[in-house]
N, C-alpha and C positions, 0 to 999 in steps of 0.2 A: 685608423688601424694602428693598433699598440708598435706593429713589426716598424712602420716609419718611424716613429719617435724612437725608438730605440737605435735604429742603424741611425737616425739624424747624430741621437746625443752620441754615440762613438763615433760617428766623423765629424763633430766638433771636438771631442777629445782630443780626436790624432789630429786638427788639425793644430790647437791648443798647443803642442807636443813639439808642432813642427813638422810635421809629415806632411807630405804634397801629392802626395795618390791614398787610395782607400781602394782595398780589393773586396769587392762582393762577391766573388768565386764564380761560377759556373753560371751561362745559361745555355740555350740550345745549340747541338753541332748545327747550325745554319748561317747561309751568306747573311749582311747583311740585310738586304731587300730582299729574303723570305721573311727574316724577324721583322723587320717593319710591316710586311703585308698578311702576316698572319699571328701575331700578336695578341689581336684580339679578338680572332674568333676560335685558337685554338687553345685547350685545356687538359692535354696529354704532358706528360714527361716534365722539362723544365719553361714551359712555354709561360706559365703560372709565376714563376720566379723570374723569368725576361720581362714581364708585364711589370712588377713588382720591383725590379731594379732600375727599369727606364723610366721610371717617375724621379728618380735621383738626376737624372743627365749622366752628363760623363760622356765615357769611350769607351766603345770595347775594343779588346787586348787581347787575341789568342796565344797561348803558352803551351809550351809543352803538358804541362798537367799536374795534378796532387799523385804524389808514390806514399805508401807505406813502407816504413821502417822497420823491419820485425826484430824485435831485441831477446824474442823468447819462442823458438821455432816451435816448443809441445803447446805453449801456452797458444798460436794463432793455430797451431792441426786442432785444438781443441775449440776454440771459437768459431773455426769454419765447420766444424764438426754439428756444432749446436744447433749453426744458424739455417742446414738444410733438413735440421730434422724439427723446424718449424711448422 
């Protein structure tokens, strides 16, 4: 799968760099031992990208979360405008 090599060759970059964590962002709101017990038979939401990051190891880390910054209040009324008349 192209997506490993690539997340591999940037976590050898940052680690190259000096960095000591790599964030892979997001996978399912779930405990633990649901993401282990249903991994791999579910195919909904981000359960596809939890499958696709636990092949790296690591830890998961809950966070507060990603915000948006808006720097142009017509320009995002106009982006959200767009994207419901999809």
């Amino acid at each position: 799968m192209p997506s490993y090599a690539v997340q591999w060759a940037a976590i050898q970059w940052a680690k190259e760099r000096g960095c000591t964590e790599y964030d892979l962002w997001g996978v399912p709101d779930a405990e633990p031992d649901e993401l282990e017990a249903n991994f791999t038979q579910r195919r909904d939401g981000l359960w596809g990208v939890y499958r696709f990051k636990r092949g790296f190891g690591g830890q998961l880390k809950r966070t507060v979360g990603a915000t948006d910054r808006v720097y142009n209040r017509r320009v995002k009324k106009l982006y959200e405008w767009r994207r419901t008349r999809q």
